[in-house]
C-alpha positions in Angstrom: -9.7 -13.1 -15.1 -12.0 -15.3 -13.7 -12.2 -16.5 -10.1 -11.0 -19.9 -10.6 -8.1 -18.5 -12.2 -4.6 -19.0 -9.6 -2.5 -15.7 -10.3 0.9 -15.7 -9.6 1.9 -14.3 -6.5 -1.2 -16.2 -5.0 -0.3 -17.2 -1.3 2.7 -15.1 -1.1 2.2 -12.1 1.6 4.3 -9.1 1.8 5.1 -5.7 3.1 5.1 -2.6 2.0 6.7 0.2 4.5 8.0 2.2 2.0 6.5 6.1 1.7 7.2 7.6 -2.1 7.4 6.6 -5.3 8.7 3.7 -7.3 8.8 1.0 -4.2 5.0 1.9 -3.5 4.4 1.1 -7.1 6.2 -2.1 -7.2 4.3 -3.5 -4.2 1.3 -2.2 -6.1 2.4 -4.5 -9.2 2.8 -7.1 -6.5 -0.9 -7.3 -5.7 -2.0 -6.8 -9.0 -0.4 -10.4 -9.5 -2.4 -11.7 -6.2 0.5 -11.1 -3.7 -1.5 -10.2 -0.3 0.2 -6.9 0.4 0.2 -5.0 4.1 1.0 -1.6 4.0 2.5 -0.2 7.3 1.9 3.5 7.8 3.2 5.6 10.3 0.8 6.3 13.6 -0.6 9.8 13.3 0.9 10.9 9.9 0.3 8.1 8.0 2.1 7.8 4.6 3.2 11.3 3.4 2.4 10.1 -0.4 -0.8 10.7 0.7 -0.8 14.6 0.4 1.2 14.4 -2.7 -0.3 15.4 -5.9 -3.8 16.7 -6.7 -6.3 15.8 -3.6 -9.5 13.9 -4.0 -12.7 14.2 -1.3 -11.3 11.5 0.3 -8.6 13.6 1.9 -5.9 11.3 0.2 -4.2 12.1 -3.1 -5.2 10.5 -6.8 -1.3 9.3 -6.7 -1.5 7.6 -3.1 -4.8 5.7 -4.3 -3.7 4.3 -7.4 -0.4 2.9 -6.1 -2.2 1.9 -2.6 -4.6 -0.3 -3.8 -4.5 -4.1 -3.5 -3.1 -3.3 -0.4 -4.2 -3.9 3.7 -3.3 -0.9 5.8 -1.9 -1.0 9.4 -1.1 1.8 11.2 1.6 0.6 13.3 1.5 1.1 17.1 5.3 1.5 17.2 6.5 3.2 20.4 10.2 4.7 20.5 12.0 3.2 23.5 15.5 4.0 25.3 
């Protein structure tokens, strides 16, 4: 694809606070068509798909970065009240 090239979820922003599986994947397939995607983890465990499946150096799993990328991560600051 060139640069010049509009995809089709160009301009339309989204996000992703599932953990596992098949709705990380789908806002994976989102990027891939240009959606901009934020990823929202939780604050000092992150996402648990992480640790799942066989680990790279990174400390994250082959699994978590295939169907992570395209994606912006924020771990949210979310405080429990009441």
């Amino acid at each position: 694809m060139t640069p010049d090239t509009r995809q089709p979820l160009q301009g339309v922003c989204a996000l992703d606070v599932a953990t596992m599986l098949a709705a990380p994947f789908c806002a994976c397939v989102l990027g891939d068509f240009g959606a901009e995607m934020i990823k929202v983890e939780m604050p000092g465990t992150g996402d648990p798909f992480r640790k799942f499946g066989t680990m790279t150096a990174t400390g994250s799993s082959l699994n978590w970065l295939n169907d992570d990328r395209n994606k912006k991560i924020d771990h949210a600051g979310f405080k429990k009240t009441g």
